[in-house]
MIPAVEX-627559 format. One line per 5 residues: their letters; for each residue x negated, y negated, z negated of N, C-alpha, C, O. Coordinates in Angstrom, 1 decimal, decimal comma. Atoms other than C-alpha are relative to their C-alpha. Layout:
A = X Y Z X Y Z X Y Z X Y Z | ...
***
This chain:
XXXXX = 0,0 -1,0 1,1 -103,4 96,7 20,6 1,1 -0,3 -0,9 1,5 -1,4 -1,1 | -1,7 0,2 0,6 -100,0 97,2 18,5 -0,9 -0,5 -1,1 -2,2 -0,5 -1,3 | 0,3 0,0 1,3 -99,8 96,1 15,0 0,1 0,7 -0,7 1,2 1,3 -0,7 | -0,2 -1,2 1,1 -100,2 98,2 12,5 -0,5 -0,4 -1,2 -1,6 -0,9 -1,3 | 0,3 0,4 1,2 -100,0 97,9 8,8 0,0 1,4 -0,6 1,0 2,0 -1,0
XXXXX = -0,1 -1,2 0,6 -101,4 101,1 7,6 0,4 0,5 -1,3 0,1 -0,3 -2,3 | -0,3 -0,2 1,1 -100,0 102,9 4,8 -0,7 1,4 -0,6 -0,1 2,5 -0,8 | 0,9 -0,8 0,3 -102,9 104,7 3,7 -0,8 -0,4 -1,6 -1,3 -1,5 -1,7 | 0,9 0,4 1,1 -104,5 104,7 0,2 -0,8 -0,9 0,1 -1,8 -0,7 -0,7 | 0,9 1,4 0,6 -106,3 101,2 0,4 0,6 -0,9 -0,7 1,8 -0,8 -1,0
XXXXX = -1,4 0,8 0,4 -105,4 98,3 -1,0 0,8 -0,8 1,0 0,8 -0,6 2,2 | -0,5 0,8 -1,6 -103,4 95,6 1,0 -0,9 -0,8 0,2 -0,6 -1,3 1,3 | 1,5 1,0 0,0 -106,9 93,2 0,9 -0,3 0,5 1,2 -0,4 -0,1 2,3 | 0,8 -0,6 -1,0 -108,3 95,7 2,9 0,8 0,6 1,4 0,2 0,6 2,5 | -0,8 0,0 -1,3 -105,2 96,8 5,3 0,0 -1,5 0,8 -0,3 -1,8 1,9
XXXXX = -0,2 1,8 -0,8 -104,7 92,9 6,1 -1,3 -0,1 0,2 -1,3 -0,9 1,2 | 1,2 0,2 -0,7 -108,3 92,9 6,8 -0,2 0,5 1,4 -0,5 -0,1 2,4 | 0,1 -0,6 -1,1 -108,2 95,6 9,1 1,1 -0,5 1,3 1,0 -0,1 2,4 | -1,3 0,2 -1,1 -105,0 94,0 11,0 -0,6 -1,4 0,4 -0,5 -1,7 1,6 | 0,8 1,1 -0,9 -106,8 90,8 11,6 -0,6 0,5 0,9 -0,3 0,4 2,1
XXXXX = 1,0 -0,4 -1,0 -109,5 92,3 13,0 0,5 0,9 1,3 -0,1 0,7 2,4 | -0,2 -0,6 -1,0 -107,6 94,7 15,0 0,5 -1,0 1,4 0,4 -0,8 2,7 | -0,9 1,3 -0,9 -105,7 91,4 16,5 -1,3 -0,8 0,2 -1,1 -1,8 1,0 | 1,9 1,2 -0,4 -109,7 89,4 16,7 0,5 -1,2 -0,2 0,6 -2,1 0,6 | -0,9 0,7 0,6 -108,1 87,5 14,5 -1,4 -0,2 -1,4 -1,9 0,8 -1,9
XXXXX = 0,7 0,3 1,1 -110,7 85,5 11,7 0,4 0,2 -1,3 1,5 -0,3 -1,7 | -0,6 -0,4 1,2 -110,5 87,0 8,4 -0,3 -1,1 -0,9 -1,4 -1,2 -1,5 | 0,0 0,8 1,2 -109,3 83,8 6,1 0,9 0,0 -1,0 2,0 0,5 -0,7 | -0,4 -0,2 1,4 -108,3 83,6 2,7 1,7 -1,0 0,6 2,7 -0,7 -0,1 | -1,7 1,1 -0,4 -104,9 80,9 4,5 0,8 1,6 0,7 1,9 2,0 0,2
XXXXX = -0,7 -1,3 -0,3 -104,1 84,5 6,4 0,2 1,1 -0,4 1,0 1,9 0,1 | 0,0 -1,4 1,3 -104,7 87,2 3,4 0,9 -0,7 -0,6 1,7 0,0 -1,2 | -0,9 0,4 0,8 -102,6 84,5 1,9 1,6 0,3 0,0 2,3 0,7 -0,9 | -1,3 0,3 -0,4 -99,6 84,1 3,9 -0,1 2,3 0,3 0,8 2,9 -0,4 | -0,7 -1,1 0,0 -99,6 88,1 4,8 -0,1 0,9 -1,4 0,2 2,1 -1,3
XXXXX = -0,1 -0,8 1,0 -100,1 89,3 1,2 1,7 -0,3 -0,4 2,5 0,5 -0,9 | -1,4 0,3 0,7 -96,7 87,3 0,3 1,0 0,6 1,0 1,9 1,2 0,4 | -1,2 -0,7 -1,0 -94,5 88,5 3,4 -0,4 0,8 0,0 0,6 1,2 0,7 | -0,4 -1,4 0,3 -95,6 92,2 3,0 0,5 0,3 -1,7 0,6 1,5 -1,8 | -0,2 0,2 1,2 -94,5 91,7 -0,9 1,7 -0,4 0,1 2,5 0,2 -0,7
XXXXX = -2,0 0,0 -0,5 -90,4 90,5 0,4 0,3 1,1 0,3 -0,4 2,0 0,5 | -0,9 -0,9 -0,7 -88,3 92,4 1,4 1,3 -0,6 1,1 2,0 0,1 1,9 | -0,4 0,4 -0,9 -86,5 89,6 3,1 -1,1 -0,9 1,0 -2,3 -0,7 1,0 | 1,2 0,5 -0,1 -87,9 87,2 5,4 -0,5 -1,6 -0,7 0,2 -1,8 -1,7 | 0,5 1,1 0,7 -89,4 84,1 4,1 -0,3 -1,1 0,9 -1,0 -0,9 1,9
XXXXX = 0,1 1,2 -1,0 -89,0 80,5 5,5 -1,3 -0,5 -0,2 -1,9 0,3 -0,9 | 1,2 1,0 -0,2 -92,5 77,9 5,9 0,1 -0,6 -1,0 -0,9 -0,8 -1,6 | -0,1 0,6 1,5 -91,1 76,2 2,8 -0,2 0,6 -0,8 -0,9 0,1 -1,6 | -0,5 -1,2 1,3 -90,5 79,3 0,6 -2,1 0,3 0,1 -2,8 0,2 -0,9 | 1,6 -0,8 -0,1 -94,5 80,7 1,8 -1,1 -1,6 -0,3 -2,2 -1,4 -0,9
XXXXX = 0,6 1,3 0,4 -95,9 76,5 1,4 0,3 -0,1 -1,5 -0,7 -0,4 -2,2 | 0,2 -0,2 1,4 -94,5 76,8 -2,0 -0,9 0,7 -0,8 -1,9 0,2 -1,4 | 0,8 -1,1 0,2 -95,8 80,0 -3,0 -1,7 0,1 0,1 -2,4 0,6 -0,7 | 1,1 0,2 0,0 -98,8 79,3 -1,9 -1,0 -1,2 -0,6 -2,2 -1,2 -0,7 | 0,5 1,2 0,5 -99,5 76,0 -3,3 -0,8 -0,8 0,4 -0,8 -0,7 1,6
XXXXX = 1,4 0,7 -1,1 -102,5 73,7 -2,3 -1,0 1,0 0,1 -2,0 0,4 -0,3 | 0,9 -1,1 -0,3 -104,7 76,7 -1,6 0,6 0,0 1,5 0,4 1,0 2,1 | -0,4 -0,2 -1,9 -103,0 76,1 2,4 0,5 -1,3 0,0 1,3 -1,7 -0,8 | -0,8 1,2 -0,3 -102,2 73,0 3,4 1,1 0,3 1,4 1,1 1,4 2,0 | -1,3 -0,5 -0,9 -99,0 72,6 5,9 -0,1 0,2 1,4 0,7 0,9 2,0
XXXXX = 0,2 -0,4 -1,1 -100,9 72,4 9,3 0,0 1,7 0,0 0,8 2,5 0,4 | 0,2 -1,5 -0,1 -103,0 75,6 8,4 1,5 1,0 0,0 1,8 1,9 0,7 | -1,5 -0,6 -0,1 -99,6 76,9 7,6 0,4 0,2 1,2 0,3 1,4 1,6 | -0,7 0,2 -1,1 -98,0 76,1 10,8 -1,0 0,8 0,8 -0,6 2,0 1,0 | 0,8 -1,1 -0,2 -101,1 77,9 12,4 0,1 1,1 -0,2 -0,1 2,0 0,7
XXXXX = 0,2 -1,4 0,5 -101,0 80,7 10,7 1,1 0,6 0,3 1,2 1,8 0,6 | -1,5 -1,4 -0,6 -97,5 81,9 11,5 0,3 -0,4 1,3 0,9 0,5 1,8 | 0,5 -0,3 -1,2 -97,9 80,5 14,9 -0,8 1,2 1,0 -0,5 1,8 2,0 | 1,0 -0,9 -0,6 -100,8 82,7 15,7 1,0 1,4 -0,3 1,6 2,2 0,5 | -0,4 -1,5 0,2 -99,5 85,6 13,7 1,6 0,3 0,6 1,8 1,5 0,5
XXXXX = -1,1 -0,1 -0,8 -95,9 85,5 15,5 -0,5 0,2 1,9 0,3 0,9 2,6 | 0,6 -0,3 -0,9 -98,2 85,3 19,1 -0,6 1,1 0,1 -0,7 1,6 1,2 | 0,2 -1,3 0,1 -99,6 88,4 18,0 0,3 0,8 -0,5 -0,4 1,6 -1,1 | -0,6 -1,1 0,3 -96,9 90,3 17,3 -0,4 0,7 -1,8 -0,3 1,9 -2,1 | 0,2 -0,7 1,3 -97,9 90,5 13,4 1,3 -1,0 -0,9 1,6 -0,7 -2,1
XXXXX = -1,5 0,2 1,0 -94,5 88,4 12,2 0,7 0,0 1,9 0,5 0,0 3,1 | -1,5 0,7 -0,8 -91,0 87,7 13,7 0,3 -1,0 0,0 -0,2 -1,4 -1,0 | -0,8 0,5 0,5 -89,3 85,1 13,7 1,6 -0,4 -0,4 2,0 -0,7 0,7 | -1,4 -0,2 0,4 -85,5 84,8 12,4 0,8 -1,7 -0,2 0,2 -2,4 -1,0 | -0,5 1,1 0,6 -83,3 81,5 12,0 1,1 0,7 -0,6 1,6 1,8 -0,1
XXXXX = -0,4 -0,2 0,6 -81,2 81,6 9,4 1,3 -1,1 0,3 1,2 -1,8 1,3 | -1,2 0,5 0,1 -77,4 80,1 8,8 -0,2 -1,3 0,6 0,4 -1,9 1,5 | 0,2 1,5 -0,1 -78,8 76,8 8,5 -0,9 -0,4 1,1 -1,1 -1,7 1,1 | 1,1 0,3 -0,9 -81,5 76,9 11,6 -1,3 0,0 -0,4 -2,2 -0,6 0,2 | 1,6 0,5 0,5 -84,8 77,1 9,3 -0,4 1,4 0,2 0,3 2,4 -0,3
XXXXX = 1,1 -1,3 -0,8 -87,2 79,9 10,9 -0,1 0,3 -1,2 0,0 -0,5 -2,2 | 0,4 -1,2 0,9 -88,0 82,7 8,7 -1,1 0,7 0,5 -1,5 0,1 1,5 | 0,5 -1,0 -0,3 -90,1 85,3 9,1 -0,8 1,2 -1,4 -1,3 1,1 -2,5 | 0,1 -1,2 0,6 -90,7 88,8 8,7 -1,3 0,2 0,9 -1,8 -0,4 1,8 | 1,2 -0,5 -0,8 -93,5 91,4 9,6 0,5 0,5 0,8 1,6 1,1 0,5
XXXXX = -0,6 -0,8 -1,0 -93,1 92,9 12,9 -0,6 1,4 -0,4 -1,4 1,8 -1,4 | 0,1 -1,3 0,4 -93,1 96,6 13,5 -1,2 0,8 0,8 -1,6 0,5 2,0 | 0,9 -0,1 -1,0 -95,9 98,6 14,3 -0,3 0,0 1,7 -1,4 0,0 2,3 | 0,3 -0,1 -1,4 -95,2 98,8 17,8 -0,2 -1,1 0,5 -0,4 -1,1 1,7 | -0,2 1,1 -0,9 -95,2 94,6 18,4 -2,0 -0,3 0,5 -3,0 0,0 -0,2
XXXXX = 1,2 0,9 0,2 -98,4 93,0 19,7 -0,2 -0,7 1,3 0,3 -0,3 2,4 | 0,1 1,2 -0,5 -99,4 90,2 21,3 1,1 0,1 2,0 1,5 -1,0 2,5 | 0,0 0,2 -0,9 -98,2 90,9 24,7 2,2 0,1 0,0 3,0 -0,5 0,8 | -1,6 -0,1 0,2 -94,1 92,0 23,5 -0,1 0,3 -1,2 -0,9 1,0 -1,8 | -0,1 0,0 1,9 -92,8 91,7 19,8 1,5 2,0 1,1 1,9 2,2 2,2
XXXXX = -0,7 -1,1 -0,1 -90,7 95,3 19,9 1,4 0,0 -1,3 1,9 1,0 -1,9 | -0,7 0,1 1,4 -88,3 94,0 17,1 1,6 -0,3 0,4 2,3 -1,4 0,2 | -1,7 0,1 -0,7 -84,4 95,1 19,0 0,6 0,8 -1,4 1,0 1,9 -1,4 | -0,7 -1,3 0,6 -83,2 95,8 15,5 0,6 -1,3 -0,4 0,2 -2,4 -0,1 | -0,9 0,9 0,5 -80,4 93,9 13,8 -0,6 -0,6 -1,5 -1,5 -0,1 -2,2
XXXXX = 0,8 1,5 0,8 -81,2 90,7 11,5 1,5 0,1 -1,1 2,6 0,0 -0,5 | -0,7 0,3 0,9 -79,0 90,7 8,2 0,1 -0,7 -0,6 -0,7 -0,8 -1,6 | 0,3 1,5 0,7 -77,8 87,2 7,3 1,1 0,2 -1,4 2,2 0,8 -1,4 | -1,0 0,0 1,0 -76,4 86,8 3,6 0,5 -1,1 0,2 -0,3 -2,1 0,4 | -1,1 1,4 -0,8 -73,6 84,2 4,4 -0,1 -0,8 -1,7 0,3 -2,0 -1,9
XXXXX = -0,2 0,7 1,6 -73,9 83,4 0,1 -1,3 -0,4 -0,4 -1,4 -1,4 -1,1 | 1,3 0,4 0,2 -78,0 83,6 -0,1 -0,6 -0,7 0,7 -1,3 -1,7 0,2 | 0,1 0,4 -1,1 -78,7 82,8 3,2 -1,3 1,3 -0,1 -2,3 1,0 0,6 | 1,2 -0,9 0,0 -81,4 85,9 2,6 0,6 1,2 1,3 1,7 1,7 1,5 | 0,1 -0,9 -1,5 -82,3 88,0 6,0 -0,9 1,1 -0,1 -2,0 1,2 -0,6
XXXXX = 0,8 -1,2 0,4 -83,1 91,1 6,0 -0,2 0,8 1,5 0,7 0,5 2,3 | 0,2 -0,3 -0,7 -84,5 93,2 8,9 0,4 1,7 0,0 -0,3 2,6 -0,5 | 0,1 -1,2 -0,2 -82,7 96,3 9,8 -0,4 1,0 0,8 0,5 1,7 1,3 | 0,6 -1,1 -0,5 -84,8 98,7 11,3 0,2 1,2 0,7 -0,3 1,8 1,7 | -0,7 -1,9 -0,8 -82,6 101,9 11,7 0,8 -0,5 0,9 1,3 0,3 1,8
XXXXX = -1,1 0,2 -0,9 -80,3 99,7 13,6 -0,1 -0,4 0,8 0,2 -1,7 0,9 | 0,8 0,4 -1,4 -81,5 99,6 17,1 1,3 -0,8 0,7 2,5 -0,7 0,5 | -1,2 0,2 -0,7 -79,9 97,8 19,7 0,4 0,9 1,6 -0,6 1,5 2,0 | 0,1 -0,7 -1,3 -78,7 99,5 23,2 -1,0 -1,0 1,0 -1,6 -2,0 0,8 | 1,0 -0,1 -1,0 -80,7 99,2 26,2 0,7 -1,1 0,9 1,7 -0,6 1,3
XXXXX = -0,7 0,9 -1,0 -79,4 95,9 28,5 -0,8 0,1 1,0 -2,0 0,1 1,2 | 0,1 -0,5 -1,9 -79,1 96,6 32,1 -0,1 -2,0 0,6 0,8 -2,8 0,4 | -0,7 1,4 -0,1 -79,4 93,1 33,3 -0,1 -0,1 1,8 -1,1 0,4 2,4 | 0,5 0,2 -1,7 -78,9 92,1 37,3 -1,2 -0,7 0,7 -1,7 -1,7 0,2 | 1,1 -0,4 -0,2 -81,7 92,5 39,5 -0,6 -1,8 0,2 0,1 -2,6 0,8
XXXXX = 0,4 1,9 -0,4 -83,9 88,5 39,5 -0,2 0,0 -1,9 -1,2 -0,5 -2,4 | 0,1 0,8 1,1 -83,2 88,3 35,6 -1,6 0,7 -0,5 -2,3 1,6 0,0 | 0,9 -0,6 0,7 -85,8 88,8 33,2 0,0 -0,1 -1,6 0,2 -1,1 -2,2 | -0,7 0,2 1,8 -85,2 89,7 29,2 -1,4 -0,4 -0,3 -2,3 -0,1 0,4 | 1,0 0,5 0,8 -87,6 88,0 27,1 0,3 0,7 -1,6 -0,6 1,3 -2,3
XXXXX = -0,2 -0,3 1,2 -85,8 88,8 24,1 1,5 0,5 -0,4 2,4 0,5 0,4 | -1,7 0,2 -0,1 -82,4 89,7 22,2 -0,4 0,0 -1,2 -1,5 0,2 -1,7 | 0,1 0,1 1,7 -81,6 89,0 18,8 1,8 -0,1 -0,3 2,7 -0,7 0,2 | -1,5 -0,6 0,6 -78,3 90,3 16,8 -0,2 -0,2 -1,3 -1,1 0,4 -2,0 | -0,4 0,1 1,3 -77,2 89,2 13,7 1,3 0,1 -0,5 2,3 -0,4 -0,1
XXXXX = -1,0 -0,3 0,7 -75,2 90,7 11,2 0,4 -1,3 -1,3 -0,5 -1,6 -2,1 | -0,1 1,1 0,9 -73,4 87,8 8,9 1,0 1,0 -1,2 2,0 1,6 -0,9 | -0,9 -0,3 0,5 -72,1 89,2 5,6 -0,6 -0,3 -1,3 -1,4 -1,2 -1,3 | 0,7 0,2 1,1 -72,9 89,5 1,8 -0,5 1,4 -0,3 0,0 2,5 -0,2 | 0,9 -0,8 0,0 -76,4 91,2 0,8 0,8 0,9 -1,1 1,9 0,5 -1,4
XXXXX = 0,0 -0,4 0,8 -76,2 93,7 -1,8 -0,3 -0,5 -1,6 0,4 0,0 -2,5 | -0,2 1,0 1,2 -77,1 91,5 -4,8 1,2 -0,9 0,0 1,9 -1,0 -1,0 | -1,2 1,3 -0,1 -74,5 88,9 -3,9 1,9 0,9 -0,2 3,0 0,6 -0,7 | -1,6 -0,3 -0,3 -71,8 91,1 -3,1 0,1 0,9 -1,8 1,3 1,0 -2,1 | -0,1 -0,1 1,0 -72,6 92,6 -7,0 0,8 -1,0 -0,8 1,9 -0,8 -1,4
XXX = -0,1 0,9 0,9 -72,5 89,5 -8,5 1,4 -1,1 0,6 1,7 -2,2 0,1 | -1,7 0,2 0,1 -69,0 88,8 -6,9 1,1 0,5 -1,0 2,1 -0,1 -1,2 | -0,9 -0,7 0,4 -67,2 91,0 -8,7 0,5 -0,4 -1,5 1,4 0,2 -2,0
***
């Protein structure tokens, strides 16, 4: 079943409820946690940045769980960043557990190190010779975000 984060008059309590369940996925307060804060970015957010944020209300296993699971079912991404520290974002409605659907370009800020997921910017279709098999592709764009390249000037 895809993921889907409806955008329908509820609130987000009650969408992130409904997306556990669609995924048969246990609705706990470590999983309302971590997906109230990454649908609230706009970039994605490392395991440090969401352990912060969160505070002792998750400790670091559950953490590590929790975006385990929700990256296995297609409800995050994951992204490394300049320096190698995993990020993640929410995937798109179409990922779920069996293929993440996320061929869009990854925008690294080379000054924040903030990644942003562009969406409109698909990638083409790879032909690959007959035996291979794609698992995945991932494209990143390296430059400076929109804040940064302001606060150059």
């Amino acid at each position: 079943m895809p993921t889907v984060i409806d955008k329908s008059p509820t609130t987000a309590g009650e969408r992130f409820i409904r997306l556990l369940r669609q995924n048969k996925l246990k609705v706990t307060q470590p999983r309302l946690g971590v997906l109230h804060i990454v649908s609230q970015k706009d970039s994605a957010i490392s395991q440090p940045e969401l352990e912060k944020l969160l505070g002792d209300t998750v400790d670091r296993v559950t953490l590590y769980r929790v975006l385990a699971t929700f990256e296995e079912k297609g409800i995050l991404h994951k992204i490394f960043d300049l320096h190698g520290t995993a990020t993640y974002a929410l995937c798109s409605t179409d990922c779920d557990e069996h293929h993440h659907h996320d061929e869009h370009v990854h925008f690294i800020c080379s000054v924040c190190n903030s990644i942003y997921c562009l969406d409109d910017i698909k990638l083409p279709k790879i032909n690959l010779p007959e035996g291979y098999q794609l698992k995945s592709i991932g494209v990143n764009a390296v430059g400076l975000c929109a804040q940064c390249k302001l606060l150059e000037k």
